[in-house]
N, C-alpha and C positions, 0 to 999 in steps of 0.2 A: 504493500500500500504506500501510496505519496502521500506525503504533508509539505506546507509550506510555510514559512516564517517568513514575516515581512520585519525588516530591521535587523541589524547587525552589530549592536551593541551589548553592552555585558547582559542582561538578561535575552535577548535575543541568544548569543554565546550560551548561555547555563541553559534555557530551553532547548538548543542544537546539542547538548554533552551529556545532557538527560535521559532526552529521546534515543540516541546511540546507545545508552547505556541498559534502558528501558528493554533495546530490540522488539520495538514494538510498530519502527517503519521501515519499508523497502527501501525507499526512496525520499530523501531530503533534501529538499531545494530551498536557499536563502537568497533574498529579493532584497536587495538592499539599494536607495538611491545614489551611493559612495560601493560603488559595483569593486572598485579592486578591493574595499575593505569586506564584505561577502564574501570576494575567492578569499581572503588571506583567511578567514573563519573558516569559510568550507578545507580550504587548502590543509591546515593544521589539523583540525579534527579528521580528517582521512587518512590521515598519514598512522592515527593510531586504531580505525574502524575496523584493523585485521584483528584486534582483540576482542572484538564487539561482535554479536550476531551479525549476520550480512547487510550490509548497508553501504547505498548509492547517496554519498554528500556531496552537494553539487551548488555552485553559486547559478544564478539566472536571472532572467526579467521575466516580468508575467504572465511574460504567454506561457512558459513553462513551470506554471500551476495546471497547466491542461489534467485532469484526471485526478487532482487531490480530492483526495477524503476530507482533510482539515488544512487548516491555513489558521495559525496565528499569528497575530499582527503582535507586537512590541515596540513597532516605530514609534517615535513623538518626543515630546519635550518631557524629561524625567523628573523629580520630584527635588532632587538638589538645581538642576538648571531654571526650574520654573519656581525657583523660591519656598515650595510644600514642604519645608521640613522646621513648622515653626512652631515647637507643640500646644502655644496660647492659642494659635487660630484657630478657631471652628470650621473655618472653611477646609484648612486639609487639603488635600490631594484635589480638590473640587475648582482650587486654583488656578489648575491648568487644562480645563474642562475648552475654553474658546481657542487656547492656540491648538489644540489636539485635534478639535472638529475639524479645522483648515488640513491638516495634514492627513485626517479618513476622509476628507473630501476628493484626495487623489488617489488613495490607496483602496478604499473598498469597489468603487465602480470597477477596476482594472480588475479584482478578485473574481467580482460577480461574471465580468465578461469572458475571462477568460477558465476560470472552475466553480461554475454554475451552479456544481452539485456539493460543494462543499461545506462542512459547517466552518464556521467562523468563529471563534476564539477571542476575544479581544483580552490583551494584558496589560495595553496601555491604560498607567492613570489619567482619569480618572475610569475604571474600568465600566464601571454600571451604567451611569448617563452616557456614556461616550455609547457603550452596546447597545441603548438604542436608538442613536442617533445611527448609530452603522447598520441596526435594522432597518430604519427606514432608508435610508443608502442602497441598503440592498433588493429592498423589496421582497423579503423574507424572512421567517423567523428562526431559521437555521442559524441563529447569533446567539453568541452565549460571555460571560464575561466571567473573567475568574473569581470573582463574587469573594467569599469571605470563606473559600477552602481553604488557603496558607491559616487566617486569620484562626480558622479552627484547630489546626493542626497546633499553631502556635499556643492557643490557651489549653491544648491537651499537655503540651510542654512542661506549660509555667505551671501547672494544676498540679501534674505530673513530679515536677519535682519539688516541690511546696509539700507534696504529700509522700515522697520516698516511695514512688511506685514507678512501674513504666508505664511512657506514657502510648504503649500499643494497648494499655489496659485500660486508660481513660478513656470516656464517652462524654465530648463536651462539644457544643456548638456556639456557632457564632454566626448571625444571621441580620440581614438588613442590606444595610450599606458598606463595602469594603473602602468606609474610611471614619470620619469622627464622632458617626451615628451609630455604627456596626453596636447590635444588643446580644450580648451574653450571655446564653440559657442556665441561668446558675439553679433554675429549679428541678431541671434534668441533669444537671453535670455530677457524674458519679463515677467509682473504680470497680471496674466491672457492674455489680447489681446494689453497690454499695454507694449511698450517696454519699455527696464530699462532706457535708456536714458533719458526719459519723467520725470523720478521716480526722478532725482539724486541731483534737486536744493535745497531738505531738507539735503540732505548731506555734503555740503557747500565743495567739494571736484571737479577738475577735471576728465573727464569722464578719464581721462588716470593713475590719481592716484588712484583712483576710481577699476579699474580693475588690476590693478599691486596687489594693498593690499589683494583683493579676492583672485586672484591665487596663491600668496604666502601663503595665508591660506588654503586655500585649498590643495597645491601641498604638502605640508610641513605639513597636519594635523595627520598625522599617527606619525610622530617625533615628533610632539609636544604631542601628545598622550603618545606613549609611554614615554618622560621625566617624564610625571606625575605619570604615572601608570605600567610602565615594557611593556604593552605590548599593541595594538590597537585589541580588540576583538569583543565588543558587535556590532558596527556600519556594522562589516561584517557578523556579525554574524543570526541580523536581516536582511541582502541581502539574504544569503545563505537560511535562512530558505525562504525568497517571491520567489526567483530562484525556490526553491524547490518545493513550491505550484503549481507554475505555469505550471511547468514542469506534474507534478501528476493527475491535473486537466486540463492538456493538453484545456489549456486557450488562445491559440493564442494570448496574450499580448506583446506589443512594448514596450520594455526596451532597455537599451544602456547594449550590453553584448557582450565579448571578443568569436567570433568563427571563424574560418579561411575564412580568405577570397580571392579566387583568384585573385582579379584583384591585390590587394596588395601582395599576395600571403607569407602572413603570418596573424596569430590570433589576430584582432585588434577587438576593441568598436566602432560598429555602433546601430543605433538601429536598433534592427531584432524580428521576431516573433517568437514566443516562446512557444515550444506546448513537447505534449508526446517526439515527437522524437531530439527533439533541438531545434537550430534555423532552420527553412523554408526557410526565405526569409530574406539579410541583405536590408534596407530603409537608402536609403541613403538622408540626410537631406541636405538642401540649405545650402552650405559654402558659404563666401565670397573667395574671391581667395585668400587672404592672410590665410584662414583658411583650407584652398582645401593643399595648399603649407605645410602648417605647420601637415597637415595628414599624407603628404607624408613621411615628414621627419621622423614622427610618426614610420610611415612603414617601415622605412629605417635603423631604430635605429633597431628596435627588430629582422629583416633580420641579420644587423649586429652581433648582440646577437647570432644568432643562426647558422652563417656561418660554414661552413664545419659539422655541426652537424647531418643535416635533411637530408635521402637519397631521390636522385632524384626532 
């Protein structure tokens, strides 16, 4: 199977090292507008793909998305160049929502034209409002946006190690918006059948300081990422590549993944099923009503975002 990534920057890079690693595509083509910087990505990652399951990495232009399954974009203005790494702002990642539309204004028509049948992936921040701006772009709902998978992984993490457990044993989501709305499901979040609350008396912490600490780790891990290292890549990197599987091997798997939803009536993270063609089906999880409340707001924020944009 083909896939295709559009942009050739470090998370574009960890999404291409992923996917290899994954052996989950025949064939990978990177699209990049700084075309010898693509070959020099494609170029280096081949040179090690004899270690990797069989795999064709290949720089290109558009046309040669002919036949992809998926195509994810990661082009655009990133989160330290467009200023989003300021943890007082509310707005967040939401900052670079108008230069990003300019830049899917040239990139998804070429997708659509030229692999038709492909779902569409969006990783660029701001991912949610941007996914349906490139829905309507595309004129299809074959869009999907990385929504608030990393964001869940990561408070299985912090949960995870707050409580001296692993965190392939934690069940914890994180749904809404994948930026300074994203809500918490602390009324679900448990170790295995065991709720965190049970977990928390080795912690010697209140349940309420307890969860303030997590989420500001969590809401704020990409900032703190990038202070270290310029840029937050491999954590989505390895999403984008299991998205990718999942999708290929049309696995009907429940993950927490950003697709439009009508009842909200914009591209929010619930968990949905996940096969060839998208998501199927959104599953909507038990909130508590202060968690049902804080979705909304969720939904309200990125409506906002995207006001007078989306026709009809």
């Amino acid at each position: 199977m083909k896939i295709g990534i559009i942009g050739a920057g470090a998370v574009a890079a960890a999404c291409t090292i992923s996917t290899i690693l994954r052996g989950c595509a025949r064939e990978i083509v990177i699209v990049s507008r700084t075309r010898s910087r693509a070959n020099a990505v494609a170029t280096d990652m081949r040179y090690g793909s004899p270690l990797s399951p069989a795999v064709d990495v290949r720089d290109g232009d558009y046309e040669d998305l002919k036949g992809a399954a998926v195509v994810l974009i990661t082009a655009g203005v990133n989160e330290k160049s467009g200023g989003a790494i300021d943890r007082n702002d509310p707005a967040g990642r939401l900052k670079l929502l108008d230069a990003n539309i300019k830049v899917y204004g040239d990139i998804v028509p070429n997708i659509v034209k030229y692999a038709p049948g492909a779902v569409i992936v969006v990783v660029t921040d701001p991912p949610d409002p941007l996914a349906d701006m490139a829905r309507q772009m595309a004129g299809h709902n074959r869009v999907l946006s990385t929504g608030t998978y990393l964001d869940s992984l990561r408070f299985r993490v912090h949960l995870a190690q707050k409580l001296s457990v692993s965190a392939a044993s934690v069940e914890a989501l994180v749904v809404g918006e994948h930026g300074t709305s994203q809500v918490f499901l602390w009324s679900s979040a448990r170790a295995r059948s065991v709720p965190y609350c049970n977990l928390l008396e080795e912690c010697r912490m209140t349940p309420e300081a307890f969860r303030a600490e997590i989420e500001k780790e969590v809401r704020f891990a990409n900032i703190t990422i990038i202070e270290g290292n310029n840029a937050s890549q491999y954590g989505i990197g390895m999403v984008c590549a299991r998205i990718t599987e999942i999708i290929l091997r049309d696995e009907q798997a429940v993950i927490p993944i950003g697709t439009y939803n009508p009842v909200y009536g914009v591209t929010l993270s619930l968990p949905g099923v996940l096969g060839r063609d998208g998501v199927s089906r959104i599953l909507e999880p038990d909130m508590s009503e202060d968690e049902r409340a804080a979705l909304q707001l969720s939904a309200d924020k990125i409506k906002n975002a995207l006001a007078g944009r989306l026709a009809g």
